[in-house]
N, C-alpha and C positions, 0 to 999 in steps of 0.2 A: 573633496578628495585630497589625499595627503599621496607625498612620494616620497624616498627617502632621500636624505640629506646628501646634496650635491652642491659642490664649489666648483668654476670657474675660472682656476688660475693661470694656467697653462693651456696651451694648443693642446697636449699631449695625456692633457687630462677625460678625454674624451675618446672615443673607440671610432674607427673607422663607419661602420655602423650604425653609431650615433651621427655621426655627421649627415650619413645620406639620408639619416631620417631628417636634421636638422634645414639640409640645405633644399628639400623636397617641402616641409615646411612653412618653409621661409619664401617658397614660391605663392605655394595656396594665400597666405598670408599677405604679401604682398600682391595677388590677384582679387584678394576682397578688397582690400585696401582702393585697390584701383578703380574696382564698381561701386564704391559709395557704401560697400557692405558690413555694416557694424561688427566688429568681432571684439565680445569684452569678457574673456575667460578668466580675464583678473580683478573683475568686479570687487569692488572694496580691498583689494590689495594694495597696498605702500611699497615702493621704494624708496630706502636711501640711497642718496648718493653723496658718498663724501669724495670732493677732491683738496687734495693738495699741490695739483698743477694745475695751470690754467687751460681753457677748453673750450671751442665753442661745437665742433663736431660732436664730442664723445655727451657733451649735456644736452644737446639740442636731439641726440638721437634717441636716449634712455628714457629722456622728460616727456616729448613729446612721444614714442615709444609705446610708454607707462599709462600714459592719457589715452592712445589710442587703446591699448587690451582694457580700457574701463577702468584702469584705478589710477592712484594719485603717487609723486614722485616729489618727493622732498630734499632740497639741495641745503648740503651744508658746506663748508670752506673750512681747512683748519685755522687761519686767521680768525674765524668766530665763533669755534669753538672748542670746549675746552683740551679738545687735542690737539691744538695749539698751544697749548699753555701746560703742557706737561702730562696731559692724563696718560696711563696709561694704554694702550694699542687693546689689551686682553680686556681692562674692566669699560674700555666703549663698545667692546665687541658684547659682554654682556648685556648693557644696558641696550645698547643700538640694535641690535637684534631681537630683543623682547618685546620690541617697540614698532615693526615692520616685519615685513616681508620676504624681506631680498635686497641686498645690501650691495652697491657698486662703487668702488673704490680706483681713485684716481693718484696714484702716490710716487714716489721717487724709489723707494729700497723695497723689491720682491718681497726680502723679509717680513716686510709691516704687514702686507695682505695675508701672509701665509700666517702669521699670529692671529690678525683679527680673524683669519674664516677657524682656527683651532678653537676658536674661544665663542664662534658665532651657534646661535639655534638656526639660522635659517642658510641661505645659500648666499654666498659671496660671488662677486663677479669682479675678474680684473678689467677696468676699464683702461687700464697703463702703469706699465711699471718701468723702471731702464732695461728690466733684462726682458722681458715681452708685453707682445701688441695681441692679443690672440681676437680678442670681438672685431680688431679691424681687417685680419687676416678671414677670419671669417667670412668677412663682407664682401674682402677682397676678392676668395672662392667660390665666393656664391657668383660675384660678376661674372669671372671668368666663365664659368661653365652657362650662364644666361650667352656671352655672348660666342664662345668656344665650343660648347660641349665640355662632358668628361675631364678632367685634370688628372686620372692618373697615366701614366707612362710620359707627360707632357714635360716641358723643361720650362723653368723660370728662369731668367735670368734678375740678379740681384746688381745693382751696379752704386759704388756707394759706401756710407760706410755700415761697418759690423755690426748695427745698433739692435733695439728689440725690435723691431719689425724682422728684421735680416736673421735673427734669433728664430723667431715664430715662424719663417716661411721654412727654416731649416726642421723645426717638428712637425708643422703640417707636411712635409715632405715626406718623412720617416712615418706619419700616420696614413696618407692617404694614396702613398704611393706613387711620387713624382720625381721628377728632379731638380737642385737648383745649382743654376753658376755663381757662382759669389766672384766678383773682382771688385777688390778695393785697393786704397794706396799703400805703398809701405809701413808697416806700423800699426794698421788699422785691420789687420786681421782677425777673420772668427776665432774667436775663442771658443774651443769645442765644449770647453766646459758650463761656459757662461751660457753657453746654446743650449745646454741639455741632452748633450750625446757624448756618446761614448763606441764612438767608429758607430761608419754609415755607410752605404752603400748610394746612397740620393745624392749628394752634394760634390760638388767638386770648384778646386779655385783656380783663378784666371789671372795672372796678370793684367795681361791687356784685357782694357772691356770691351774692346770692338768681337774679342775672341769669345766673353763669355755670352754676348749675344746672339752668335751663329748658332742659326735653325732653332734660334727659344721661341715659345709660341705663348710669352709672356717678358716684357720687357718692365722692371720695372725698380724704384728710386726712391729716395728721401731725402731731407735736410742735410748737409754733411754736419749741422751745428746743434743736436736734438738738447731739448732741457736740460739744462742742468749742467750742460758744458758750454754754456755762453763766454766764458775767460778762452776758451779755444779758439773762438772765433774764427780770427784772423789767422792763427796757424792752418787751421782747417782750411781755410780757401784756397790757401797757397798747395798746402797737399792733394786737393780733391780738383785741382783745375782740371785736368785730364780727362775726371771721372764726372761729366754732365751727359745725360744722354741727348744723342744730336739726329741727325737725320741720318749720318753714317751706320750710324749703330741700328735704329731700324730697319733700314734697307737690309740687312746682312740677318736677320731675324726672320721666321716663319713668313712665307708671304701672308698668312692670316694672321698674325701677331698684334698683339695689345699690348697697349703702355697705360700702367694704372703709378700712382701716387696718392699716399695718404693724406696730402693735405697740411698745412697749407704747405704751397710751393714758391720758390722761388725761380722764376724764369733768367736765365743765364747763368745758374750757377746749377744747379745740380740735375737742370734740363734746358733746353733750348725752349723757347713759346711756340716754333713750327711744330713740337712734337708735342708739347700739352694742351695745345689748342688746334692740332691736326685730325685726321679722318681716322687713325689707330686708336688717337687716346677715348678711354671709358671711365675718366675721373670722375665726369660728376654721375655718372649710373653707381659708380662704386661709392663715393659720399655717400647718397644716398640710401642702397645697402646696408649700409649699417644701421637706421631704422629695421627697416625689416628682417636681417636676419638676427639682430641683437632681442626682436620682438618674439621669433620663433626661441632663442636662447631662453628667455625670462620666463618664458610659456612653460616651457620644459622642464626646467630649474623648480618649477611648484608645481607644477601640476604633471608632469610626467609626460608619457606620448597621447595625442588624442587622434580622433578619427576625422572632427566637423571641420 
């Protein structure tokens, strides 16, 4: 069975839609998984995966993933290979794609992905880029409603800084019809542009984060130092001290409220450990997510919608 050529780069690349079909999915899929029940619709199908950042979520979830739907997942580095060393982004997207399946890419500059999937035969997937996180957002979505229910009309709150996760919850918000509070430090403001919007109705910002967590029925964080701005460092702690989420901040949240983080975490700095190791948090239900609904993703991406 063949389906037509779809990429992966964006949250926003996707239709509301698709999504209930995906996160509906990613259920069944994750409930074989559970009973010991083989499901291998990718028999003899290859993934690559190239990263250019380092990873042990995003390759542990694709790889094994890939192995569960029946086929095999081939990891490359650009250290040792020749896109490293100069090649081209468009002539590895030819070769690399004549060659596999389904292609997922782990990179620094949006750019790079949106070249190799123009240049690919088969479907690209963004596994990270700076400007979006969308397969984790995904996972993220699917938790929430395993332990919430439904996500639209619901509020996220975002606390933290502007990065591509903060990005991605900002399009999921605009696709699937939610809301989020974004409070970060001076400086470190969304960029509406870098987000992918152009006026919105979902989103709104906070000074204070104690503010952008009242009555959110989703709490949730990241690194304040993501890839690539490691020379920040120390600036960033000094600006982000305010913004850890504490047990202040959940109290003042949904009385059913979750606290998710993508991983990994740092405890005292951009959360407290009573809250990421508390009776709210669904961090590692959500780690894990990202097998399963990254597996309904790849399904999808070749083979289209199915019924089994």
């Amino acid at each position: 069975m063949t389906t037509a050529l779809r990429h992966y780069l964006q949250f926003k690349d996707f239709s509301r839609e698709e999504y209930e079909y995906l996160f509906e999915r990613a259920r069944r899929i994750k409930d074989k998984f559970k009973r010991y029940e083989p499901h291998h619709p990718l028999f003899d199908r290859t993934l690559v995966m190239i990263f250019e950042k380092a990873s042990t979520r995003t390759r542990l979830s694709f790889e094994a993933g890939m192995h569960q739907l029946g086929g095999s997942a081939i990891y490359l580095n650009t250290r040792d290979s020749q896109l490293g060393r100069g090649e081209p982004v468009e002539d590895a997207a030819q070769v690399v794609s004549r060659m596999s399946d389904l292609v997922m890419i782990r990179t620094f500059e949006q750019d790079v992905i949106e070249r190799f999937a123009a240049h690919s035969r088969v479907p690209v997937i963004n596994g990270l880029t700076n400007e979006y996180h969308p397969c984790q957002i995904l996972a993220d979505i699917l938790t929430f409603i395993e332990h919430c229910g439904p996500i639209k009309g619901k509020t996220v709150a975002w606390i933290g800084d502007s990065n591509n996760m903060c990005n991605t919850w900002l399009q999921a918000a605009e696709v699937l019809d939610f809301n989020v509070h974004v409070s970060t430090p001076p400086g470190y403001e969304v960029e509406p542009e870098r987000a992918g919007l152009y006026g919105t109705d979902h989103f709104e910002a906070f000074a204070d984060p104690l503010d952008a967590c009242r009555g959110a029925h989703l709490v949730t964080t990241d690194v304040w130092t993501s890839m690539g701005f490691e020379a920040e460092n120390e600036e960033r702690k000094q600006a982000f001290a305010d913004w850890c989420v504490d047990c202040d901040m959940m109290k003042v949240a949904d009385p059913s409220a979750v606290f998710m983080h993508c991983l990994p975490a740092h405890r005292g700095e951009e959360v407290c450990a009573e809250v990421i190791d508390g009776a709210q948090s669904v961090v590692w239900d959500e780690a894990e997510n990202r097998l399963h609904a990254q597996k309904a993703l790849m399904e999808y991406l070749v083979l289209g919608r199915r019924e089994d």
